[in-house]
C-alpha positions as CSV (number, residue, x, y, z in Angstrom):
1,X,198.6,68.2,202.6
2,X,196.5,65.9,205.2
3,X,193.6,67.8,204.0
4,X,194.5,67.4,200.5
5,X,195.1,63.6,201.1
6,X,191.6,63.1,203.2
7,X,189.6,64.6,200.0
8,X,188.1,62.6,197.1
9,X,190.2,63.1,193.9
10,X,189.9,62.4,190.6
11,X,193.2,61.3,188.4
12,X,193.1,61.7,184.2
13,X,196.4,61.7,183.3
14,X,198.2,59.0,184.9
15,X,200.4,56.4,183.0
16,X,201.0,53.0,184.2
17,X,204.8,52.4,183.9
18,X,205.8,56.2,185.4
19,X,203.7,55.4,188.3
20,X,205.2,52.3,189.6
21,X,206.6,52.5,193.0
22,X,210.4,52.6,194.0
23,X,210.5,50.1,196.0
24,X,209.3,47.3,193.2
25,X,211.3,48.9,190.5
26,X,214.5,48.6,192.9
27,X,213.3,44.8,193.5
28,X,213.3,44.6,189.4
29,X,216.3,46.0,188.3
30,X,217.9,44.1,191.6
31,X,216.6,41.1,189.6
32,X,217.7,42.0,186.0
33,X,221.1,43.0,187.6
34,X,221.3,39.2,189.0
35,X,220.4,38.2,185.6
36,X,223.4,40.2,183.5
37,X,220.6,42.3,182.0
38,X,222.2,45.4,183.5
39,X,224.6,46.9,186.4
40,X,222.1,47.7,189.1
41,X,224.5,50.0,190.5
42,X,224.3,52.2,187.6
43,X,220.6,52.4,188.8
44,X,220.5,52.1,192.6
45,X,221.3,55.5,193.2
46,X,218.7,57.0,190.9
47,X,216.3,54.8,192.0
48,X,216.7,55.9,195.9
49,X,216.8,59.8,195.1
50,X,213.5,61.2,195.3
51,X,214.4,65.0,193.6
52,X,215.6,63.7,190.5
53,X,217.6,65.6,187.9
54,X,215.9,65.8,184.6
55,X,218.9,63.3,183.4
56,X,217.9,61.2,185.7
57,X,214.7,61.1,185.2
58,X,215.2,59.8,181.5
59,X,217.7,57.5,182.7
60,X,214.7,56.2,185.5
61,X,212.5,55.8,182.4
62,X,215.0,53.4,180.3
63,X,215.1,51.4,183.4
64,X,211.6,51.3,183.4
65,X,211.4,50.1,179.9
66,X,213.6,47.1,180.2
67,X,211.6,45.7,183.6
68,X,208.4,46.2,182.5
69,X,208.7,43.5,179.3
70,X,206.7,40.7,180.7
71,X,202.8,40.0,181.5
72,X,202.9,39.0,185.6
73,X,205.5,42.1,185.8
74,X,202.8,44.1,184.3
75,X,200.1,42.5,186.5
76,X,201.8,43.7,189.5
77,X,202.6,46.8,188.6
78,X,199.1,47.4,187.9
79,X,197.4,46.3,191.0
80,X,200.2,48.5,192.8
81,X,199.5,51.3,191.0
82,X,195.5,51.4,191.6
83,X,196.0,50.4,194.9
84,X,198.6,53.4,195.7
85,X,196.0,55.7,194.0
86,X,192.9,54.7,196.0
87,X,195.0,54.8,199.5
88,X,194.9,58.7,198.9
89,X,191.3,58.6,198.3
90,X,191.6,58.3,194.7
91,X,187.8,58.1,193.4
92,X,188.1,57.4,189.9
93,X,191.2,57.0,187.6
94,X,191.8,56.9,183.9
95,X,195.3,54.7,183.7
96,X,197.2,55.4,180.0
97,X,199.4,52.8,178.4
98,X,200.9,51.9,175.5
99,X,200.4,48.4,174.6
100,X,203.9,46.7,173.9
101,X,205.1,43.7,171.8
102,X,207.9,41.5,173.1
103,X,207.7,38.7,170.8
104,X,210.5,37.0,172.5
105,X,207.7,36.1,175.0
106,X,204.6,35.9,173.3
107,X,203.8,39.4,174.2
108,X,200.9,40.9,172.0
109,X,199.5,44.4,171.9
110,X,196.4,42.2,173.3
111,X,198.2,40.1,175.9
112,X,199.7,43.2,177.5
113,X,196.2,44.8,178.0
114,X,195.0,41.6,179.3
115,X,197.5,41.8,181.8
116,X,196.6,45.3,182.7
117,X,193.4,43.6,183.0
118,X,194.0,41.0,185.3
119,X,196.1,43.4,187.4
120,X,192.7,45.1,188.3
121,X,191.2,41.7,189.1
122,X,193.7,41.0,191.3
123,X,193.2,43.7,193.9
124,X,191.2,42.9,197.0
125,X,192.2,45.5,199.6
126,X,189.5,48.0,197.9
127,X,186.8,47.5,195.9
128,X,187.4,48.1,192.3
129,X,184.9,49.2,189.3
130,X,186.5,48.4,186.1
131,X,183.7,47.1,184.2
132,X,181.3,49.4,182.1
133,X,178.0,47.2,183.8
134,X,174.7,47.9,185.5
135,X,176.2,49.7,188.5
136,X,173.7,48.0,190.5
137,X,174.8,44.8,189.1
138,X,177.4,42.5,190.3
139,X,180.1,41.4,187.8
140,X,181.9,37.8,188.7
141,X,184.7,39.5,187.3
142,X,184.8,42.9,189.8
143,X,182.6,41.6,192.6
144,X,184.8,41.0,195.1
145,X,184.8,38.8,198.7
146,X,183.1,40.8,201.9
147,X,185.4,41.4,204.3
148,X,185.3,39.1,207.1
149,X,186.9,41.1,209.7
150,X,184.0,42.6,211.5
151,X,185.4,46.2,210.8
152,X,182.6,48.6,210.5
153,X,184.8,51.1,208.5
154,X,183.6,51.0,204.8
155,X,185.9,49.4,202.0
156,X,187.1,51.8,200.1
157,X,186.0,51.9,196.5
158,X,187.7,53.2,192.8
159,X,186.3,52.9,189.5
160,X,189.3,52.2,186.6
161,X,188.9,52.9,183.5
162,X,191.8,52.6,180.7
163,X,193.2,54.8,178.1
164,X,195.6,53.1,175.4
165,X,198.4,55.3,174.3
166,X,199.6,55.4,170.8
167,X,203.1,56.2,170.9
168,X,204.7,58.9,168.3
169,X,207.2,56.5,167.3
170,X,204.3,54.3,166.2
171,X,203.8,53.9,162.4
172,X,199.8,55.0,161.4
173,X,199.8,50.7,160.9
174,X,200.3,50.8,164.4
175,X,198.3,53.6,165.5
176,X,195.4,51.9,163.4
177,X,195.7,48.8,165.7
178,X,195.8,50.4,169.0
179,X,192.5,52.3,168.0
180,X,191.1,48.8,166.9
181,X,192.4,47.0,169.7
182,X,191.0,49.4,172.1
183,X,187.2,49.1,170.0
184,X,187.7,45.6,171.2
185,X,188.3,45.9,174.4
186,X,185.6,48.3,175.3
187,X,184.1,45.7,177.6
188,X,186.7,45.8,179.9
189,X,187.1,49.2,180.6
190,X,189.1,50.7,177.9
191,X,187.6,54.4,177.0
192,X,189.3,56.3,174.6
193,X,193.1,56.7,173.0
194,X,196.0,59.0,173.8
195,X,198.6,60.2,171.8
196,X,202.0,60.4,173.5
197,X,205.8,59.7,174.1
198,X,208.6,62.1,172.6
199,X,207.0,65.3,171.3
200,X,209.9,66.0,168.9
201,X,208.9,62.9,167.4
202,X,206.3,62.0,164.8
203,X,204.1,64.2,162.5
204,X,200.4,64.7,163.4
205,X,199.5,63.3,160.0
206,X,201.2,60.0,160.6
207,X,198.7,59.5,163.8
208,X,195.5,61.7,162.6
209,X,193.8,58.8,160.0
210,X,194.1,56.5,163.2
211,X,192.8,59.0,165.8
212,X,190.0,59.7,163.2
213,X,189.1,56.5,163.2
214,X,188.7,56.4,167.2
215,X,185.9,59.2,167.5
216,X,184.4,58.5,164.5
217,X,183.9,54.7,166.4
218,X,182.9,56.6,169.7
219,X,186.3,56.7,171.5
220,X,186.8,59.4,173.7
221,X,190.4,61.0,172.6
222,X,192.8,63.1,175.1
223,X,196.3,64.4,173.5
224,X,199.6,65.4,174.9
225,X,199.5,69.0,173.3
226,X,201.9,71.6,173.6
227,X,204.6,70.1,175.2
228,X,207.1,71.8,173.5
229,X,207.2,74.4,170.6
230,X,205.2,73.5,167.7
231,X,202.5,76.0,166.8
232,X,201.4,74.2,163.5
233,X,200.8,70.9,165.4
234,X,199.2,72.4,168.4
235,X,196.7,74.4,165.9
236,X,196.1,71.1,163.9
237,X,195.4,69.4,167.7
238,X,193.0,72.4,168.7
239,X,190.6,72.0,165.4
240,X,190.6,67.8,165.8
241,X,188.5,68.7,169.2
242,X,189.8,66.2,171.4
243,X,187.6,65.7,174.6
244,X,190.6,66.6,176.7
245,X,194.9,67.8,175.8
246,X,197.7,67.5,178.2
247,X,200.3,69.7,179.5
248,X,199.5,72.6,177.3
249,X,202.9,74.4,178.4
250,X,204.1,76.1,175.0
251,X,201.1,77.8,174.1
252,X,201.3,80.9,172.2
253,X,198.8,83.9,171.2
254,X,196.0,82.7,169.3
255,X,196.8,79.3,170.5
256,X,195.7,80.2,174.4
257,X,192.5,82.2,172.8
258,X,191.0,79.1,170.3
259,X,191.7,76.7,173.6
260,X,189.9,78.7,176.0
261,X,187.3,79.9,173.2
262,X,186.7,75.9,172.7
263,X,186.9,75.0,176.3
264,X,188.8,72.1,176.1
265,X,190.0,70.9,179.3
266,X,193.7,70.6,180.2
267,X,195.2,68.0,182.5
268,X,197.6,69.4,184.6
269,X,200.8,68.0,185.8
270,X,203.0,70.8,187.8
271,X,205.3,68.3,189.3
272,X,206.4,66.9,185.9
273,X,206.5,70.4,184.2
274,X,208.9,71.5,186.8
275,X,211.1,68.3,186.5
276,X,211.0,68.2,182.7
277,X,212.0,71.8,182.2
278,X,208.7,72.3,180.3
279,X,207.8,75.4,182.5
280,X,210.7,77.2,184.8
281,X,208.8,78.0,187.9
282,X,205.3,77.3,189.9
283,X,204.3,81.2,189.5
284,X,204.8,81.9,185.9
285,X,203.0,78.3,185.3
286,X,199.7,78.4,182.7
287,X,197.6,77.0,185.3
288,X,196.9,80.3,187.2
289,X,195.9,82.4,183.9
290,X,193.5,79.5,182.8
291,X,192.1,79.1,186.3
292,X,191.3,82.8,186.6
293,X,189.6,82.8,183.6
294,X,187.5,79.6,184.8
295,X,189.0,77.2,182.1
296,X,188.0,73.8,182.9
297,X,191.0,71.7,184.4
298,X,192.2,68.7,186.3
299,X,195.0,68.5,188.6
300,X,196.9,65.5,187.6
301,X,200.6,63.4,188.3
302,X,201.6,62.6,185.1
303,X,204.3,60.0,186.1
304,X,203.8,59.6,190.0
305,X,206.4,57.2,190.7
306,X,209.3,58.7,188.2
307,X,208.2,62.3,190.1
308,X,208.3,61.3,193.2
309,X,204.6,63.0,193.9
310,X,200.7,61.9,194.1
311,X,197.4,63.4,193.2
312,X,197.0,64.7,196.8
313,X,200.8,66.2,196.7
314,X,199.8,68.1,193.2
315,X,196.7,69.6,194.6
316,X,198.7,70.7,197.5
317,X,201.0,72.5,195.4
318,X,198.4,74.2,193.7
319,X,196.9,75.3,197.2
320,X,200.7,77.0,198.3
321,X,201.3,78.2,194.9
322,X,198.1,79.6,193.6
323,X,196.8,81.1,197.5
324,X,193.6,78.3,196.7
325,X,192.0,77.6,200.1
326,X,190.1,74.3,200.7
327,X,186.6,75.5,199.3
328,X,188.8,76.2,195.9
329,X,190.7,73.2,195.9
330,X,187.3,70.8,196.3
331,X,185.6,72.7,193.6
332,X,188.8,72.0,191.6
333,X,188.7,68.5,192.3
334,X,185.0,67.6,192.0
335,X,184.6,69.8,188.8
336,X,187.2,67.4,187.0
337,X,184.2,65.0,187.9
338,X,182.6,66.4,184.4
339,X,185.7,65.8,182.1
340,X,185.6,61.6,182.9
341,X,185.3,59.6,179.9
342,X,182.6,57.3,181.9
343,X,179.0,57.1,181.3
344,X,176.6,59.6,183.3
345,X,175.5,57.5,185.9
346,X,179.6,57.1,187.2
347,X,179.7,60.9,186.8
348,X,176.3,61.2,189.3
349,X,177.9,58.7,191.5
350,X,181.1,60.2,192.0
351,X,179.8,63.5,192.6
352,X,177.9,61.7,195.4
353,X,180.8,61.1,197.0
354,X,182.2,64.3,196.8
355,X,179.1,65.9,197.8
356,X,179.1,64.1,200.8
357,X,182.6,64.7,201.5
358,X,181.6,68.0,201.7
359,X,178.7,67.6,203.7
360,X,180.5,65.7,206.4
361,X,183.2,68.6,207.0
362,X,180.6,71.6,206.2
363,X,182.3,73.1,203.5
């Protein structure tokens, strides 16, 4: 695990409200609890457990959806959540949300990415790339203050780039204006669209005009796929060509043979397909056929703060569960690398990094 931890890592599937930490979402419910929003003690418990039932974790995600309805909440979970990724030696994230409305507050599908935004402007414990720029330039917006405390030991250093989710409860109205939103927001880091939120809901038809749209206008696209039964929808996901899928777990037949046949890499989240049910056990998971075949994949959290885990925790798994030793778990790690939905020059400088990672410790 300290080895796993030390490494560089690379996280692609990683939403922003899953991965907030316990500690603030106690603070928040605390505060709606004050408020007569809700009975914090119906929470508390479920807050403070760290192997939650998979009841409990729904429950933890309702909670989530009634704290996380204003902009400065947002903010902060946002600088949390990068800053909790890049204490593990997270290199380079992709964070996914779903822009919300709250009207109540003036809360636009805009205003809420803008206060992703600022969220990532607001960290200064680590240097943070969020802006596609000259990376030998130096944005006002990302360049941050030198720090002044005569400490040799180098800053530590992410790139962010976001991911806006359409959500399957979404109308293709709706879907339409994330995609366009997202066209508009390219400037500030936003690279592509995902679609997710309850798989037994929506029709890949309501969402496919919308997700068309997005690649045709040179958005990179990554699907939840497979996460339960639905061979029609999986085979309708498979021949859009999405750069990336998620999860992956119900695949059947000719379903595993056009993926690996089209070589579409598959985030993977064992944590959250234990918790969720979506897979029974660590040795009968899909990981270890696709590995063995040399499918490309990416070790991933999913929902880091709802699962109680972290990139470093997942890889470690994989390590115990799959027999990997360290040479196999960098190559896993640094290969995910090519599967970024950054320009090539972030791609040659990350690989840098883990290059000289390996280097250092003479893998």
């Amino acid at each position: 695990m300290e080895w796993c931890e030390s490494m560089p890592k690379v996280e692609l599937h990683a939403h922003l409200n899953g991965s907030i930490r316990d500690s603030t979402l106690l603070e928040l419910a605390r505060d709606l609890g004050q408020k007569g929003v809700l009975v914090f003690s119906d929470f508390e418990h479920v807050i403070l457990k760290n192997d939650r039932s998979l009841v409990e974790v729904f429950k933890l995600f309702d909670l989530i959806h009634m704290v996380t309805t204003d902009h400065r909440t947002i903010t902060r979970i946002t600088k949390e959540v990068v800053e909790d990724f890049a204490s593990e030696n997270v290199v380079y994230i992709e964070l996914r949300t779903t822009p919300k409305k709250n009207e109540s507050i003036g809360m636009s599908k805009r205003s809420y990415i803008e206060a992703v935004v600022e969220g990532l402007k607001t960290i200064n414990n680590v240097d943070v790339d969020f802006l596609p720029h000259d990376v030998n330039a130096q944005s006002s917006l990302n360049s941050l203050p030198m720090d002044n405390t005569h400490n040799l030991t180098p800053r530590k250093k992410i790139y962010v780039r976001l991911l806006l989710s359409i959500d399957r409860r979404e109308t293709t109205e709706d879907a339409m204006e994330t995609v366009k939103l997202a066209l508009e927001l390219k400037d500030v880091g936003v690279v592509g669209i995902d679609l997710s939120g309850n798989p037994v809901v929506g029709e890949w038809t309501t969402f496919f005009p919308a997700l068309q749209f997005a690649k045709e206008n040179g958005l990179a696209i990554t699907l939840h796929c497979g996460e339960v039964r639905n061979p029609e929808e999986i085979q309708a996901m498979l021949d859009f060509l999405p750069q990336r899928i998620g999860h992956a777990c119900f695949f059947e037949g000719e379903d595993w043979e056009k993926l690996k046949c089209l070589k579409i890499p598959v985030e993977i989240c064992f944590t959250s397909n234990i918790r969720t049910n979506s897979i029974s056990s660590l040795d009968v998971h899909h990981f270890d056929d696709l590995y063995k075949v040399n499918h490309p994949l990416v070790i991933c959290t999913d929902d880091s703060g709802v699962f109680s885990t972290s990139v470093s925790k997942e890889y470690s798994l994989a390590a115990s569960a799959f027999g990997l030793g360290k040479r196999e778990i960098f190559q896993l790690a640094r290969d995910a690398v090519d599967f970024i939905f950054a320009d090539d020059e972030i791609k040659r400088l990350l690989k840098e990094v883990f290059d000289s990672f390996r280097s250092n410790l003479a893998l």
